[in-house]
N, C-alpha and C positions, 0 to 999 in steps of 0.2 A: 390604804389600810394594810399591815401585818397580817399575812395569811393566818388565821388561825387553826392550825395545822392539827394543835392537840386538842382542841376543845372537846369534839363532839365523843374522842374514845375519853376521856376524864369525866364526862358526866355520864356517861355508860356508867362507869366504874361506880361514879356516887349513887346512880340511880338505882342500879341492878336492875336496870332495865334497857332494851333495846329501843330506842328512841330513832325516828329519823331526821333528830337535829336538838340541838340545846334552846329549851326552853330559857325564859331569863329565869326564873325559879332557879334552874340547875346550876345556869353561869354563877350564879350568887352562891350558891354552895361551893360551886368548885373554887371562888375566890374564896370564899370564909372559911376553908379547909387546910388553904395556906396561909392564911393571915399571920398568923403567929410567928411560924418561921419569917414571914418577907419583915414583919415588924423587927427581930432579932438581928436580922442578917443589915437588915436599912441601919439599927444602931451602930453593927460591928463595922460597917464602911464609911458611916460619916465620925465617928470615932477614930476611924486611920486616918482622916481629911483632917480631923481635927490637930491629931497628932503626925501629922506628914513627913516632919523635919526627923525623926525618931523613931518611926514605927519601922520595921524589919521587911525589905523584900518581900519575903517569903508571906508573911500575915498578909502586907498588902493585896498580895494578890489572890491568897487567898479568902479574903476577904470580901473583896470587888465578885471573885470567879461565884461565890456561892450566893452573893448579894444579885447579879445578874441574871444567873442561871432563875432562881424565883422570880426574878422582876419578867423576865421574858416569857415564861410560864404563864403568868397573870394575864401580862398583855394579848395575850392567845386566846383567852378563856373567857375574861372579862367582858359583861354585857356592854350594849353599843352604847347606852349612854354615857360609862365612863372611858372606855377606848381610845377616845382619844387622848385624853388625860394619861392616860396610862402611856400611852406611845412618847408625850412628848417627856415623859420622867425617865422613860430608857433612852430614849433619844441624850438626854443630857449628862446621865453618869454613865452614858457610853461614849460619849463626847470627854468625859474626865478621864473614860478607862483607856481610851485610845491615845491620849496623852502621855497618860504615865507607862503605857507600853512603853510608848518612843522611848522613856526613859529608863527601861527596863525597872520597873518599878523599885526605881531608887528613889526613897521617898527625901533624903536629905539635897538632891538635885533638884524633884520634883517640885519643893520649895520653894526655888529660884527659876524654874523654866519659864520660859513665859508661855509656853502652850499650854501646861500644866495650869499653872495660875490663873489664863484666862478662861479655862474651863469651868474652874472654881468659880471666877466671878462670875460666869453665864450662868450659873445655878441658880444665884439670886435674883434673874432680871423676872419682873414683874409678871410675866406669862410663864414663866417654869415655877414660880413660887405660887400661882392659882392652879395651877393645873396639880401640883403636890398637894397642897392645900384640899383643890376638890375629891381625890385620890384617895388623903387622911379621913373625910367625910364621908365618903363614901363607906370603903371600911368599918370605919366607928361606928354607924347608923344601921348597916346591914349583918356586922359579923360581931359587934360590941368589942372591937378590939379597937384600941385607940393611939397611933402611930406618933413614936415621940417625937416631937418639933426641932429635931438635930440642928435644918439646914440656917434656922436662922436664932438660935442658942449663942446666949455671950459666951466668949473662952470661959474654959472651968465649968461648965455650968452642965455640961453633958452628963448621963446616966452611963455608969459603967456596963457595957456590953456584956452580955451573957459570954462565960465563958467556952460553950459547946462552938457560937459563931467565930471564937477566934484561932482554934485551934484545928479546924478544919484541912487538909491537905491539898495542894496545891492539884487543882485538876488539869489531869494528862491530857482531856482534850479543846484547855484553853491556850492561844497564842499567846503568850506572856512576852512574848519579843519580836522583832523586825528582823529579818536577812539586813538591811540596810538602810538607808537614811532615805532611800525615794521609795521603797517601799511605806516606809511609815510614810512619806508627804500624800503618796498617792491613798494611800485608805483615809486619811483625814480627810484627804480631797472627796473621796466618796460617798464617806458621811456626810459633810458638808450639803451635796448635792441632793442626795438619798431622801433628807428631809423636805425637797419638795418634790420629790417623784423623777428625778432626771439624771437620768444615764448619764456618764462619761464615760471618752475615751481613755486608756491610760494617762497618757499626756497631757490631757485637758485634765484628769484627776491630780498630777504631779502638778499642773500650774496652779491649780486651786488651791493646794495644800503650800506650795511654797509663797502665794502672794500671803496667805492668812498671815505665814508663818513672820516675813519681812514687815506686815505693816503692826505685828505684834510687838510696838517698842517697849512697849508701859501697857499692865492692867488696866483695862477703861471700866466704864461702868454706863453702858449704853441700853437702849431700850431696843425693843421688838423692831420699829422702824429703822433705828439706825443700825442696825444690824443688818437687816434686809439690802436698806441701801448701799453699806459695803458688799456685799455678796455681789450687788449688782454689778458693779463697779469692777469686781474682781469676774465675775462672766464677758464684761467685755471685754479686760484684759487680756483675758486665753482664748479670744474668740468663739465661746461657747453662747451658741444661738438658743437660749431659752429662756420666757418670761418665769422670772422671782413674783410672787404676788404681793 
């Protein structure tokens, strides 16, 4: 689990009261307090995905930086029953954001990467699309806000983005780029790992990040399992001694 770092001073604040821990009453406030912003900021990022080939550096990222910044928030604060949900929805447009770093968020490249791309298509696999899904639910049911259905919207069919989420400034204390090319292989390599709880060495992060990178010939469209089983596959490869479940 994500330390939840800020929770218990954020329900202080809603409470106005000195609590010795976050009841779920509180966590439910403290989510439905930003609901509105996460739903605006979710339209203005899946709006720049939508428009990738066209949309402008500068938006892009700022876009992603204010869309995360919220999403990371939630996931901190968010009661334990939907937490995990929560984690694997940053997991995944952090998995896209770390992509389009590599590309220093050119989104007319990003089109064409295949890092980029298959990040895009790991949105849709069946467990990142319940886990969003139970996330929108959740939301709608506890704060009456009701999160627009972006990720799986025909082209054209999107809601134009509030304007306040696109014109936001780019934040000074987001990475927006890589020193280098094994820099970016090895944080992909990290996240990769990250989501099942396992450390790597530098090294072992740069081979992870480069086997991904070589067997990325073509966008697939694979499920939870065969995902898994490549990871595997790519741990023996770098001799990294740890069970994938």
């Amino acid at each position: 689990m994500i330390i939840r770092r800020a929770a218990w001073w954020i329900c202080v604040g809603l409470a106005g009261t000195v609590l010795g821990g976050c009841g779920v009453s509180d966590e439910v406030a403290a989510v439905c307090s930003r609901a509105s912003d996460f739903e605006s900021s979710m339209v203005a990022v899946d709006q720049s995905i939508e428009d990738l080939s066209v949309v402008a550096p500068r938006q892009l990222q700022s876009s992603f930086a204010v869309f995360l910044g919220s999403l990371l928030t939630l996931n901190d604060i968010a009661p334990y029953e939907i937490q995990d949900d929560f984690e694997r929805v940053s997991r995944f447009y952090t998995e896209l954001s770390i992509a389009l770093q590599n590309v220093y968020w050119d989104g007319n490249i990003g089109a064409t990467d295949i890092a980029v791309q298959r990040a895009i298509s790991n949105m849709t696999r069946n467990d990142n699309i319940q886990s969003l899904e139970r996330v929108r639910e959740f939301i709608k049911d506890k704060c009456s806000v009701e999160l627009t259905k972006n990720i799986n919207n025909a082209p054209g069919d999107l809601p134009e983005a509030p304007e306040a989420s696109l014109i936001v400034e780019p934040q000074p204390d987001v990475n927006t780029g890589f020193d280098n090319e094994e820099t970016a292989l090895r944080s992909y390599g990290y996240f990769v790992a990250e989501q099942f709880g396992i450390a790597l060495t530098q090294s072992q992060a740069e081979c992870v990040g480069i086997q991904f990178t070589e067997e990325a010939q073509e966008v697939i469209d694979e499920t939870d399992a065969q995902y898994r089983s490549r990871l595997r596959g790519i741990f023996v490869s770098c001799e990294i001694d740890a069970q994938i479940p």
